[in-house]
GUDOTOR-104358 format. One record per residue (C-alpha): residue number from 1; residue in three letters; x, y, z. Coordinates in pm, 1 decimal. Layout:
BEGIN
atom num:NUM&residu:ALA&c1:X&c2:Y&c3:Z
...
***
This chain:
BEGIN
atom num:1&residu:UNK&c1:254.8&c2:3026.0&c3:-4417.6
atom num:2&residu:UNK&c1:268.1&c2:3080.6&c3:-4820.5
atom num:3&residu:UNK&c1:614.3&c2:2880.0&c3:-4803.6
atom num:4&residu:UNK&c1:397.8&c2:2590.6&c3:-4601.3
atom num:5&residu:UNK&c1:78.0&c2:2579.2&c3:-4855.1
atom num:6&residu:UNK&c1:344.2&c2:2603.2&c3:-5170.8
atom num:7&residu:UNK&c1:527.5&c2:2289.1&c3:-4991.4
atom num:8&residu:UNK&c1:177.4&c2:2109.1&c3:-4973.1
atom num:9&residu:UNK&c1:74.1&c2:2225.4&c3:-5348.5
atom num:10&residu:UNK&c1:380.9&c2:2077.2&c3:-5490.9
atom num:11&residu:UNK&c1:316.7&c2:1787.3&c3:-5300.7
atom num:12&residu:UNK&c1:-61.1&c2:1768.7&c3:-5441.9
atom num:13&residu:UNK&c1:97.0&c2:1817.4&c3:-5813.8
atom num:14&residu:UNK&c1:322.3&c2:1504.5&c3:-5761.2
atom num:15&residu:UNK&c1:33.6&c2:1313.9&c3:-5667.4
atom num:16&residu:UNK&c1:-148.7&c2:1397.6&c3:-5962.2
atom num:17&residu:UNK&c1:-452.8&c2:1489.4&c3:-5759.1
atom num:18&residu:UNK&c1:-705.2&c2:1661.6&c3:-5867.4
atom num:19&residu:UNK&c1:-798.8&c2:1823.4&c3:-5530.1
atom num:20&residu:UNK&c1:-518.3&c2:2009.4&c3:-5355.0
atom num:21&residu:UNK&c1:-682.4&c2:1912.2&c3:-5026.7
atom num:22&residu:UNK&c1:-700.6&c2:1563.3&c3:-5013.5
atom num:23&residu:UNK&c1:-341.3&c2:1554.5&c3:-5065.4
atom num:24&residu:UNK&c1:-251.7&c2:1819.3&c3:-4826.5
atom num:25&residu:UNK&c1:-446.6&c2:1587.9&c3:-4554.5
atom num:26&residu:UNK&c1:-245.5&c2:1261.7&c3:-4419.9
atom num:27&residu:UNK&c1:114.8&c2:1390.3&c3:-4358.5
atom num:28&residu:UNK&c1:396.9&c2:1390.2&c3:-4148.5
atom num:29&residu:UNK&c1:731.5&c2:1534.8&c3:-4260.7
atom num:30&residu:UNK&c1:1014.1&c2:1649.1&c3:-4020.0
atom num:31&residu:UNK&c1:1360.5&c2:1750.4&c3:-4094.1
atom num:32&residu:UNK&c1:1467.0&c2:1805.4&c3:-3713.7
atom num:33&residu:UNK&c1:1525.6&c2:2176.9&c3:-3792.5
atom num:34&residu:UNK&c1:1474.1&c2:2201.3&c3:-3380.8
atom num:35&residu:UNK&c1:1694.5&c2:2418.4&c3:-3119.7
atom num:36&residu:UNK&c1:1717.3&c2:2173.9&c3:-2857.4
atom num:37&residu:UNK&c1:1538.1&c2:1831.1&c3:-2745.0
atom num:38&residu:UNK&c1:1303.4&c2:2011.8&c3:-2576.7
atom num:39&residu:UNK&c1:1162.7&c2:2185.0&c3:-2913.0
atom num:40&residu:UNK&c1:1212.2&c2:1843.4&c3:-3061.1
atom num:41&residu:UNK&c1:954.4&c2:1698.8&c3:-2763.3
atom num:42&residu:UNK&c1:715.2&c2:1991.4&c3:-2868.5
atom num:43&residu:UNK&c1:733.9&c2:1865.8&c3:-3207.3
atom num:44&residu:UNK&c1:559.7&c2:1562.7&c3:-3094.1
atom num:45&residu:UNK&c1:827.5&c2:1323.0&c3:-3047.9
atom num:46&residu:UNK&c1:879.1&c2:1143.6&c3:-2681.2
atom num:47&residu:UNK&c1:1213.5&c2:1034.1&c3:-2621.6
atom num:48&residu:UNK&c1:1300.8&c2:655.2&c3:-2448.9
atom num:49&residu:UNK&c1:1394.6&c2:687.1&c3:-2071.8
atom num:50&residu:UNK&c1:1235.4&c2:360.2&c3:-1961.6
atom num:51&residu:UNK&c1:1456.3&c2:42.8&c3:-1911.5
atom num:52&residu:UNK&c1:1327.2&c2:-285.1&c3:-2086.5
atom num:53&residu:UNK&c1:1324.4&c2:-478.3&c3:-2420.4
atom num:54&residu:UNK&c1:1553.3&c2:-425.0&c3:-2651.2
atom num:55&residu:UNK&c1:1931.1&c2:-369.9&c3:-2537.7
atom num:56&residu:UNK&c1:2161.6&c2:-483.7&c3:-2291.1
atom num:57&residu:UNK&c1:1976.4&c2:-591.8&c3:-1972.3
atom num:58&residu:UNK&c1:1874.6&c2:-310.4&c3:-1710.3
atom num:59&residu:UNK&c1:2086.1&c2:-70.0&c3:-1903.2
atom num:60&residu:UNK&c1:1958.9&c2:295.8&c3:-1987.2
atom num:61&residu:UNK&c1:1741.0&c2:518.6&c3:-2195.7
atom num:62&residu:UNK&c1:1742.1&c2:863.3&c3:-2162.2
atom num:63&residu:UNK&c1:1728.1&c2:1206.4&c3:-2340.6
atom num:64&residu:UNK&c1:2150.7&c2:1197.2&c3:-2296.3
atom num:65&residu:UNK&c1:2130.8&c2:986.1&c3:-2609.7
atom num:66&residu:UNK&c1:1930.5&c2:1192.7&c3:-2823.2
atom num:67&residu:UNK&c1:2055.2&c2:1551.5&c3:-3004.6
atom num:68&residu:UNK&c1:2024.1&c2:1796.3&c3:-3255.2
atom num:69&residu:UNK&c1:2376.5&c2:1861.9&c3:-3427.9
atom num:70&residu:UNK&c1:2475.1&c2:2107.2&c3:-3746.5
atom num:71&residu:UNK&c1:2548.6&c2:1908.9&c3:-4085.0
atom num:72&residu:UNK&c1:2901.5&c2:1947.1&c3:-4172.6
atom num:73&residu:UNK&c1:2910.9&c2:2232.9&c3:-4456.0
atom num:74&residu:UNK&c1:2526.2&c2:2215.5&c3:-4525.6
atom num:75&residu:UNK&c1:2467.3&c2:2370.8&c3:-4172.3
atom num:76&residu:UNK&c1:2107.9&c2:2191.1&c3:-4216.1
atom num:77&residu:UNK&c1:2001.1&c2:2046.8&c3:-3820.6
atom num:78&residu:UNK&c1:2023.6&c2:1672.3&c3:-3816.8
atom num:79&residu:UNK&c1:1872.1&c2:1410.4&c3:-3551.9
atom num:80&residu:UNK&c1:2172.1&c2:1242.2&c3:-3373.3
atom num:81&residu:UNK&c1:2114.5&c2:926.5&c3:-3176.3
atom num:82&residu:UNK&c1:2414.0&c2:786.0&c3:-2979.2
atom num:83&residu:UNK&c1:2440.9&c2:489.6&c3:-2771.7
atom num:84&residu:UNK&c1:2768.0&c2:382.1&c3:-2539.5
atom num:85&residu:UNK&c1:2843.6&c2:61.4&c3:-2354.0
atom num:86&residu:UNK&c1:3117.7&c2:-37.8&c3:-2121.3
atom num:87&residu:UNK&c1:2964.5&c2:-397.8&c3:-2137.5
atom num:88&residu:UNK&c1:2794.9&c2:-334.5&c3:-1814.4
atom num:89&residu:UNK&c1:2399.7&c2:-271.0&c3:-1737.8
atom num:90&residu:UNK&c1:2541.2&c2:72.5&c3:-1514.3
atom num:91&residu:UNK&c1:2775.2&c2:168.9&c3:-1802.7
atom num:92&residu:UNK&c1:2492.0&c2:176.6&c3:-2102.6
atom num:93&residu:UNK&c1:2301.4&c2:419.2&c3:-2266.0
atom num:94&residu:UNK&c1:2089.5&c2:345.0&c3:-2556.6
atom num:95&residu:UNK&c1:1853.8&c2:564.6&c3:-2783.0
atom num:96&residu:UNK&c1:1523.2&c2:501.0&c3:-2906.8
atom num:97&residu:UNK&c1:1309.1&c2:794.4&c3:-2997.9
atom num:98&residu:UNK&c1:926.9&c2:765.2&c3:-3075.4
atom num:99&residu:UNK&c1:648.5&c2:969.0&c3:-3288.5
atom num:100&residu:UNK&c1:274.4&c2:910.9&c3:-3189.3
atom num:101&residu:UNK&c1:111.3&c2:636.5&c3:-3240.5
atom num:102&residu:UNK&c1:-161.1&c2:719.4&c3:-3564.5
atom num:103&residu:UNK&c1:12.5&c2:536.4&c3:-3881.9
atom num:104&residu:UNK&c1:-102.6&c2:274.8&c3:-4115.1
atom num:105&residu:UNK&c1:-129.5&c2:283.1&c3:-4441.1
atom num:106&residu:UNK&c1:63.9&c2:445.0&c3:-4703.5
atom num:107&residu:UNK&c1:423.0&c2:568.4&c3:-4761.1
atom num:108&residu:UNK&c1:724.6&c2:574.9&c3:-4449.7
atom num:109&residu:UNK&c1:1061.6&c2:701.4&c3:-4564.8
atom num:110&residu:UNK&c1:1371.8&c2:841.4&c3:-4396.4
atom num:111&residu:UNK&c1:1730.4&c2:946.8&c3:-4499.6
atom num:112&residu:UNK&c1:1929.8&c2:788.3&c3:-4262.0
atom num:113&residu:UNK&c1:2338.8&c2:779.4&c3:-4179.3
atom num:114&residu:UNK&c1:2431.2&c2:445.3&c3:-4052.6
atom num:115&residu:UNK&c1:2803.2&c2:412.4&c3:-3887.3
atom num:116&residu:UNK&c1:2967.7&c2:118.7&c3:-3972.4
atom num:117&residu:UNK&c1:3252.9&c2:181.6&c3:-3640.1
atom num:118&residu:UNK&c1:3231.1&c2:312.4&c3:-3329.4
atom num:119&residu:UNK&c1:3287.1&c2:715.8&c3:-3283.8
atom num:120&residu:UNK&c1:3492.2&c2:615.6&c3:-2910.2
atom num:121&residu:UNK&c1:3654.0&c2:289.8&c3:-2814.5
atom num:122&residu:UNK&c1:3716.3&c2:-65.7&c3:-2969.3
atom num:123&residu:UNK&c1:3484.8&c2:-191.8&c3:-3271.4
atom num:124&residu:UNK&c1:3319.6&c2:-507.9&c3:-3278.3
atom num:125&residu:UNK&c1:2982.2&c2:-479.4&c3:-3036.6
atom num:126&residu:UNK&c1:2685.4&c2:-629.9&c3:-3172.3
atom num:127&residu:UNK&c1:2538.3&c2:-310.8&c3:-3248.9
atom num:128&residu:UNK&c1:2174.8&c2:-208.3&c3:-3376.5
atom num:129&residu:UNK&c1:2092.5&c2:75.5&c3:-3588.0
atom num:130&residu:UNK&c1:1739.5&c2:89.0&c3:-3630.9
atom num:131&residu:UNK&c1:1427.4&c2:290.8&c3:-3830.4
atom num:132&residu:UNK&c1:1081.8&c2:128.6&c3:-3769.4
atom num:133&residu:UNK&c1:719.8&c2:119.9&c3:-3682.1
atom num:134&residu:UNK&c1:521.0&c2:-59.3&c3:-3397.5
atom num:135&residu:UNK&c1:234.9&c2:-102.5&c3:-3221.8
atom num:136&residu:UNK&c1:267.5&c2:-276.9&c3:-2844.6
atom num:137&residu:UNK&c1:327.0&c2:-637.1&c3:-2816.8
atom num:138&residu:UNK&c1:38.6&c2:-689.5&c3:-2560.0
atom num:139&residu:UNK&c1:168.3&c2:-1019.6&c3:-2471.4
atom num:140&residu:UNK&c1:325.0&c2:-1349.0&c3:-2605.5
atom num:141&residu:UNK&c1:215.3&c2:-1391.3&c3:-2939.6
atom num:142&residu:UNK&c1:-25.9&c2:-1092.7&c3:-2951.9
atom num:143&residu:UNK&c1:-211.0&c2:-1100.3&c3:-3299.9
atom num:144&residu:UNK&c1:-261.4&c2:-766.9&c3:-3319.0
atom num:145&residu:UNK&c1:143.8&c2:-652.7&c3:-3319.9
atom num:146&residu:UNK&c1:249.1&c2:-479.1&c3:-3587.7
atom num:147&residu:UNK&c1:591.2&c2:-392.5&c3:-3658.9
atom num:148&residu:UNK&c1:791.7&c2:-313.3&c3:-3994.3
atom num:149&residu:UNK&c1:1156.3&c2:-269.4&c3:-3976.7
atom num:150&residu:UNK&c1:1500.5&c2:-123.5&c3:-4119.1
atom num:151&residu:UNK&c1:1739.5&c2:-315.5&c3:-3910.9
atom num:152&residu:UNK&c1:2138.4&c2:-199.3&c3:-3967.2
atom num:153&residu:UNK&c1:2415.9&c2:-459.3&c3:-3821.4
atom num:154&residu:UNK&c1:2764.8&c2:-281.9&c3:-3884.0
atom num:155&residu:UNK&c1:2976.3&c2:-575.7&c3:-3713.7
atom num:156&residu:UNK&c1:2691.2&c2:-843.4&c3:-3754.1
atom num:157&residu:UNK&c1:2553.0&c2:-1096.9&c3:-3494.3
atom num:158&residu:UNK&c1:2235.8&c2:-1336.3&c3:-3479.6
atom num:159&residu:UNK&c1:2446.6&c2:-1621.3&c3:-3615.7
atom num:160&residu:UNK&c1:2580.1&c2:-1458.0&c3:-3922.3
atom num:161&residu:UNK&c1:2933.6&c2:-1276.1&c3:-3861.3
atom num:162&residu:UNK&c1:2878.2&c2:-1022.5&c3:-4163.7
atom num:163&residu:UNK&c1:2726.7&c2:-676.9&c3:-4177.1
atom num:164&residu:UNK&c1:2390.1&c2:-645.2&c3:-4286.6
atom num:165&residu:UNK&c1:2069.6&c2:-453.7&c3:-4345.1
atom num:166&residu:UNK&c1:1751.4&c2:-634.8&c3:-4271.2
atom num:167&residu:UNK&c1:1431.0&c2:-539.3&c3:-4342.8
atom num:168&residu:UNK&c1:1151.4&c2:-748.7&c3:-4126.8
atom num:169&residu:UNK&c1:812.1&c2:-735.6&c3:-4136.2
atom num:170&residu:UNK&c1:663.5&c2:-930.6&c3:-3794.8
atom num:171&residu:UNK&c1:346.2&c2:-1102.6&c3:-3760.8
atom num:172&residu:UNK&c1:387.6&c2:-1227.9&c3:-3398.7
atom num:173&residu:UNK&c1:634.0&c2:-1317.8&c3:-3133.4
atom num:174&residu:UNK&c1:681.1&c2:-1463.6&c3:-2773.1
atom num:175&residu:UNK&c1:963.2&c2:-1333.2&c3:-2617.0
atom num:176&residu:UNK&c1:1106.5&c2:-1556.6&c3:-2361.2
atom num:177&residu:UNK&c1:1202.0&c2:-1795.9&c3:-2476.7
atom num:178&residu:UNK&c1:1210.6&c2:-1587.5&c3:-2824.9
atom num:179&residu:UNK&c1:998.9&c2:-1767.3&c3:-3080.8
atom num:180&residu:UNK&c1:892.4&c2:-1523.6&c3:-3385.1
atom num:181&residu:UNK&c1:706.9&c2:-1515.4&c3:-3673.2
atom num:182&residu:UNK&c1:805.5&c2:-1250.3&c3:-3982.1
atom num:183&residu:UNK&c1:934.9&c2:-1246.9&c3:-4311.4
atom num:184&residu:UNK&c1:1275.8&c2:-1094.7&c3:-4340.2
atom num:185&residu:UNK&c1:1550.3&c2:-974.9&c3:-4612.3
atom num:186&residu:UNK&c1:1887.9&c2:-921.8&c3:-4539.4
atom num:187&residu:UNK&c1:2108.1&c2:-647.2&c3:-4738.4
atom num:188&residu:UNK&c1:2465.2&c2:-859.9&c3:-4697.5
atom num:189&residu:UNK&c1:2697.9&c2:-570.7&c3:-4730.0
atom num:190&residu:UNK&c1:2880.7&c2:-302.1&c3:-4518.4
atom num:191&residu:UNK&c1:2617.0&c2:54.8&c3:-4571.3
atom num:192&residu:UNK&c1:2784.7&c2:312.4&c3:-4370.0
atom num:193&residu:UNK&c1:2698.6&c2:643.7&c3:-4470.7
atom num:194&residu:UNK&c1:2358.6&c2:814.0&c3:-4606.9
atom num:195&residu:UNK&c1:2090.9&c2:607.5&c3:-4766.5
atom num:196&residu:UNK&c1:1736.1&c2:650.9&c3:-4800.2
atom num:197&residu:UNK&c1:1475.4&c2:417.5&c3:-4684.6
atom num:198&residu:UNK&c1:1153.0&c2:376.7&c3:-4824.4
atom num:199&residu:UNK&c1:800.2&c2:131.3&c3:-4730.6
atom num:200&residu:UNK&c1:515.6&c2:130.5&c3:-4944.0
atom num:201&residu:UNK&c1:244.6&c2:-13.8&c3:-4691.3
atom num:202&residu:UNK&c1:-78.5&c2:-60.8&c3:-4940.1
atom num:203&residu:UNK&c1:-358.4&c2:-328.9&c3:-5002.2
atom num:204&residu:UNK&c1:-210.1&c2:-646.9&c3:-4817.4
atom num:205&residu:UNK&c1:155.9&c2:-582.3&c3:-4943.0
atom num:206&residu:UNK&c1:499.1&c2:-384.6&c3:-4825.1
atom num:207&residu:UNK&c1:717.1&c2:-307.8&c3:-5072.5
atom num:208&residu:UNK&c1:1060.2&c2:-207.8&c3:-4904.7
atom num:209&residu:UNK&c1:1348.2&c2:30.0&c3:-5101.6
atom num:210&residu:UNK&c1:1705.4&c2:94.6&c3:-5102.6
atom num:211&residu:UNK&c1:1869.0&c2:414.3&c3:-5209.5
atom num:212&residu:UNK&c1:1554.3&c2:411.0&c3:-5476.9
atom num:213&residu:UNK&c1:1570.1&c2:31.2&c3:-5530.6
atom num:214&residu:UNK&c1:1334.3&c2:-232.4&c3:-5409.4
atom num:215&residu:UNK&c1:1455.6&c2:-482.6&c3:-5196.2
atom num:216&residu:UNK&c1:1215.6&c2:-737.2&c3:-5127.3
atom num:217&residu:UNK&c1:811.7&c2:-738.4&c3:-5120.5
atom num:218&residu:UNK&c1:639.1&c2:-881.2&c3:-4785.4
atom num:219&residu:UNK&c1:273.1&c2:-973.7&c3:-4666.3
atom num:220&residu:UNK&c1:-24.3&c2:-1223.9&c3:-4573.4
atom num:221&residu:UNK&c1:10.7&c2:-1283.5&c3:-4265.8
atom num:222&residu:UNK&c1:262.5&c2:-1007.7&c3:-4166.5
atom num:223&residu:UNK&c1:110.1&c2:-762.8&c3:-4310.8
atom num:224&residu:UNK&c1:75.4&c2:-485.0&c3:-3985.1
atom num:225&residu:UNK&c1:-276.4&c2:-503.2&c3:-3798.0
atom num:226&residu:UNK&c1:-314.1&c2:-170.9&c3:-3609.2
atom num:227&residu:UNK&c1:-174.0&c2:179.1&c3:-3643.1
atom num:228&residu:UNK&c1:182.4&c2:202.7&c3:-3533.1
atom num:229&residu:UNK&c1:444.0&c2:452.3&c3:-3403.6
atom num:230&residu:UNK&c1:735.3&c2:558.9&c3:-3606.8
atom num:231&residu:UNK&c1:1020.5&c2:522.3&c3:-3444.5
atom num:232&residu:UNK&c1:1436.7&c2:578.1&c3:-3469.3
atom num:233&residu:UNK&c1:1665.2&c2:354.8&c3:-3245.0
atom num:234&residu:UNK&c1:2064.2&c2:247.5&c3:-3131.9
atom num:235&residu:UNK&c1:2093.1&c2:15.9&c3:-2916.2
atom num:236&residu:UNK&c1:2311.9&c2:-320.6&c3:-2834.8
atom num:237&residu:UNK&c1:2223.7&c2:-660.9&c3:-2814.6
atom num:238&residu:UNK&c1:2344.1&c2:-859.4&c3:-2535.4
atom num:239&residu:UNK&c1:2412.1&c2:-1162.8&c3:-2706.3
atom num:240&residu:UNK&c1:2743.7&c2:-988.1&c3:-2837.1
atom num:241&residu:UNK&c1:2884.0&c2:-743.3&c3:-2626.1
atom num:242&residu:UNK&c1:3274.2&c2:-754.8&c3:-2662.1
atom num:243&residu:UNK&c1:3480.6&c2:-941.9&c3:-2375.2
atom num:244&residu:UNK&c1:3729.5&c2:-901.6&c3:-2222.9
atom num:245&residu:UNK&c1:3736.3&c2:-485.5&c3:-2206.9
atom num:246&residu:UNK&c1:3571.5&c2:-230.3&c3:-1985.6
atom num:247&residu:UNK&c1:3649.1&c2:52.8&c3:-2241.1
atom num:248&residu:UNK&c1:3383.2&c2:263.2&c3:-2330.2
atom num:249&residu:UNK&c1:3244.0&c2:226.3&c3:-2670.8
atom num:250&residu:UNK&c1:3022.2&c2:500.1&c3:-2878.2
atom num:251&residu:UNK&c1:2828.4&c2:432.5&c3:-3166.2
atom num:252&residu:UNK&c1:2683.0&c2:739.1&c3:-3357.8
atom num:253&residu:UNK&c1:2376.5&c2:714.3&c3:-3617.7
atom num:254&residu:UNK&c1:2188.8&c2:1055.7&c3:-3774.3
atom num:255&residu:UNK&c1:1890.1&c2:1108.6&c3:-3984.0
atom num:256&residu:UNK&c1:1857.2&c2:1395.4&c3:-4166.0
atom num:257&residu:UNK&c1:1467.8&c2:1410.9&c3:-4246.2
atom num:258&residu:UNK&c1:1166.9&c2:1167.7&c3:-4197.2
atom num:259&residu:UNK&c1:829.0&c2:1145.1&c3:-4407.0
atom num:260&residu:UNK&c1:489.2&c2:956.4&c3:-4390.7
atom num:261&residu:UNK&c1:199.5&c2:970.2&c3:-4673.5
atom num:262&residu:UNK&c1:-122.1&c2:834.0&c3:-4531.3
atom num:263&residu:UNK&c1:-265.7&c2:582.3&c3:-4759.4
atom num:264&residu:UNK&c1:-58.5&c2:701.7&c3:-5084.5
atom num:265&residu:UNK&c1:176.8&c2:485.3&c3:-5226.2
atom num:266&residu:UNK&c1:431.5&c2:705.4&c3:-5343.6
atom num:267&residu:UNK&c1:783.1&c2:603.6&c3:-5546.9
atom num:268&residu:UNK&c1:1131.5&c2:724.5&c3:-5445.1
atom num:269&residu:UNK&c1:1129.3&c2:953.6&c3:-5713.7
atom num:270&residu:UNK&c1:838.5&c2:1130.6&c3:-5590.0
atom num:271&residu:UNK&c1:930.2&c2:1145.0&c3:-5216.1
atom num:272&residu:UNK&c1:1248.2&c2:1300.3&c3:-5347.6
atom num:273&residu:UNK&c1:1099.9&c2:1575.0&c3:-5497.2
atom num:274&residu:UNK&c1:879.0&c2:1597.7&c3:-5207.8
atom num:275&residu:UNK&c1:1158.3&c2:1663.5&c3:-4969.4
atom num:276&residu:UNK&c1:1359.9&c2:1896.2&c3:-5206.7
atom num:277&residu:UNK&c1:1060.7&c2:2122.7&c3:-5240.3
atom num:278&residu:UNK&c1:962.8&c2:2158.9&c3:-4848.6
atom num:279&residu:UNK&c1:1356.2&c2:2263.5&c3:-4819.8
atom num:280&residu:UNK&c1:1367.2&c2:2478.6&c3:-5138.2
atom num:281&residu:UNK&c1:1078.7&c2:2669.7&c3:-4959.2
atom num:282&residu:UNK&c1:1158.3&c2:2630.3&c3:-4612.2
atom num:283&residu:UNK&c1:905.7&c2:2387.9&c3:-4462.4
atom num:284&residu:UNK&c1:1064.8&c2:2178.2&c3:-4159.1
atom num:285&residu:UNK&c1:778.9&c2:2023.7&c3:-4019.6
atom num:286&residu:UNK&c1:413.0&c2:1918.2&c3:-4169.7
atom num:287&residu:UNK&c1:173.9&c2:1718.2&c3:-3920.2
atom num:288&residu:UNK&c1:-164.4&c2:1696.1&c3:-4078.3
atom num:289&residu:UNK&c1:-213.9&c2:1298.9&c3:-3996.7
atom num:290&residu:UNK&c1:-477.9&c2:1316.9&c3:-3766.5
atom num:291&residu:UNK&c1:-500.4&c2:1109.8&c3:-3437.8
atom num:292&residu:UNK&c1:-714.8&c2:762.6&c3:-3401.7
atom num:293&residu:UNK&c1:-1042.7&c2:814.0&c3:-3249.8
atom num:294&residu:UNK&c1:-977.3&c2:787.1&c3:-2940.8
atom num:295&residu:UNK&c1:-668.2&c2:812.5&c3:-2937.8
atom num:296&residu:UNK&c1:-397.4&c2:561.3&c3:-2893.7
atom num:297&residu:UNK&c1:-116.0&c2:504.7&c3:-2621.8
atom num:298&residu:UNK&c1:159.7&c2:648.8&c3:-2778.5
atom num:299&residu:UNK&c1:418.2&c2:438.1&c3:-2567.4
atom num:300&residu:UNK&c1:798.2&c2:466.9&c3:-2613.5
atom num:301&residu:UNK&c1:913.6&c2:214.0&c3:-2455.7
atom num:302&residu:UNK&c1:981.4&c2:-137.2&c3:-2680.4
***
C-alpha cells in the first residue's frame, strides 16, 4: 500500500497540484503484471469472443488470441495479442481486448510493439494492429459514436501499398455500403518495434503523439461525444487477404503498459515519469476512474 500512495504522490507532484487527492482521483494505469488471462479478466478487462465487424467475415475471437508472456531479459509481463489466418472464415482468429466503458476526457497513452512481418507463414496480409477508444455505433451514422484511433498497417492496404500509422479521429459512419466521416493522419513509414502513443483529449481538440512528438491535431466535429472503452486489437481486413495459399499466417503485437488521466492533459515527458515511478515502486495496476452513473454497456464486441 505505501508503494501504491508513493506511485500516486509522485504522480500529484508532476501535476503540480496542490491537492494530492484530486490527482490521485481519475486514473487507470496497467502494466499487465497478471498470471494468466483469467487474472487479466479480474483486472477488469473482457476479452473479444463474439464474431462481427472488424476482420475477415465470420472468422473468430476468442481468449486463444490473447496472453501474458515474459519480456526478453527485463522479465517484466507483457500483453500479447496474436491473430492467424489461413484466408478462410474457419481458419481465423483475431484479438481485440476491451477495458470498461467510463473514459472521456483527458490523457490515453500506451507503449506498444508493432510487428512489421508475420511470426508464422508468408508476409503480405492486410494486417491491422490497433490501440483505440469507442463507444457503440448504434446504427448507420449514429451521432453519438465516438472513436479515436492508432491504426498500424505493416504491409499496407486501403488503396495505398505502403506501411503506415494512422491516427483517426471519427465523427460518424454507415457501414454498408461504408461511407465515413473523420479526420485522419497517416505516419508513411515502416514502425516495427516499441513506440509510445500518446492522445491529449481536452476542450474541443485531440492532440495525437509519436515516440514524444506530435503528429497531427484533430476536432469540431470529430471531436468524441460519449465516454468510450479503451481498447487493444489484431485483426485482418478482408479486402487483402493473400491468394493463392492456404498456409497459416501469425501476426504478433505486445504492449507493455497502458495509462489514462481523466481530464488532465498531460505531455510525454510527464507520462514518462509517471510510468517509471509506478515501476520504480512496484505499482502494476491503479483504477481510480470511477464508473458513469449508471453505468454503461461495456461491450467488446466492434
Amino acid at each position: 500500500m505505501r508503494h501504491f500512495q508513493c506511485g500516486l504522490l509522485a504522480l500529484a507532484l508532476l501535476l503540480d497540484l496542490h491537492v494530492a487527492k484530486a490527482a490521485t482521483d481519475g486514473i487507470f494505469f496497467d502494466d499487465f503484471d497478471y498470471a494468466d488471462t483469467a487474472a487479466l479478466t479480474r483486472g477488469g478487462w473482457i476479452i473479444r469472443d463474439k464474431q462481427g465487424h472488424p476482420g475477415i467475415e465470420n472468422g473468430h475471437w476468442g481468449a486463444q488470441a490473447i496472453s501474458l508472456v515474459d519480456a526478453p531479459q527485463t522479465g517484466k509481463r507483457l500483453l500479447r495479442l496474436s491473430a492467424r489466418t489461413d484466408g478462410t472464415p474457419e481458419g481465423t482468429l483475431q484479438a481485440q481486448l476491451c477495458h470498461q466503458r467510463k473514459y472521456f476526457e483527458g490523457t490515453y497513452a500506451a507503449r506498444i510493439r508493432f510487428s512489421d512481418a508475420p511470426v508464422q507463414g508468408p508476409n503480405g496480409d492486410l494486417v491491422v494492429e490497433a490501440f483505440y477508444t469507442s463507444s457503440p455505433l448504434q446504427h448507420d451514422f449514429d451521432p453519438q459514436y465516438s472513436e479515436l484511433d492508432w491504426e498500424y498497417l505493416p504491409n499496407g492496404g486501403w488503396g495505398n501499398p505502403n506501411s503506415r500509422l494512422y491516427s483517426v479521429s471519427w465523427q460518424t459512419v454507415q457501414m454498408e455500403p461504408w461511407h465515413a466521416f473523420n479526420q485522419t493522419h497517416e505516419e508513411q513509414r515502416a514502425l516495427g518495434g516499441w513506440h509510445i502513443l500518446l492522445m491529449q483529449v481536452k476542450d474541443g481538440s485531440i492532440r495525437y503523439f509519436l515516440d514524444g512528438v506530435q503528429v497531427d491535431r484533430h476536432g469540431g466535429r470529430n471531436y468524441p461525444a460519449l465516454p468510450m472503452s479503451i481498447n487493444f486489437s489484431l485483426w485482418f481486413s478482408p479486402s487483402g487477404v493473400l491468394p493463392d495459399t492456404t498456409a497459416e499466417r501469425q501476426y504478433e503485437q505486445d504492449v507493455d503498459w497502458v495509462l489514462h488521466v481523466k481530464d488532465r492533459v498531460l505531455s510525454p515527458a510527464q507520462v514518462d515519469a509517471a510510468v517509471s515511478d509506478y515501476r520504480r515502486n512496484g505499482v502494476h495496476q491503479v483504477d481510480t476512474v470511477a464508473p458513469m452513473t449508471p453505468p454503461l454497456p461495456s461491450n467488446c464486441d466492434f
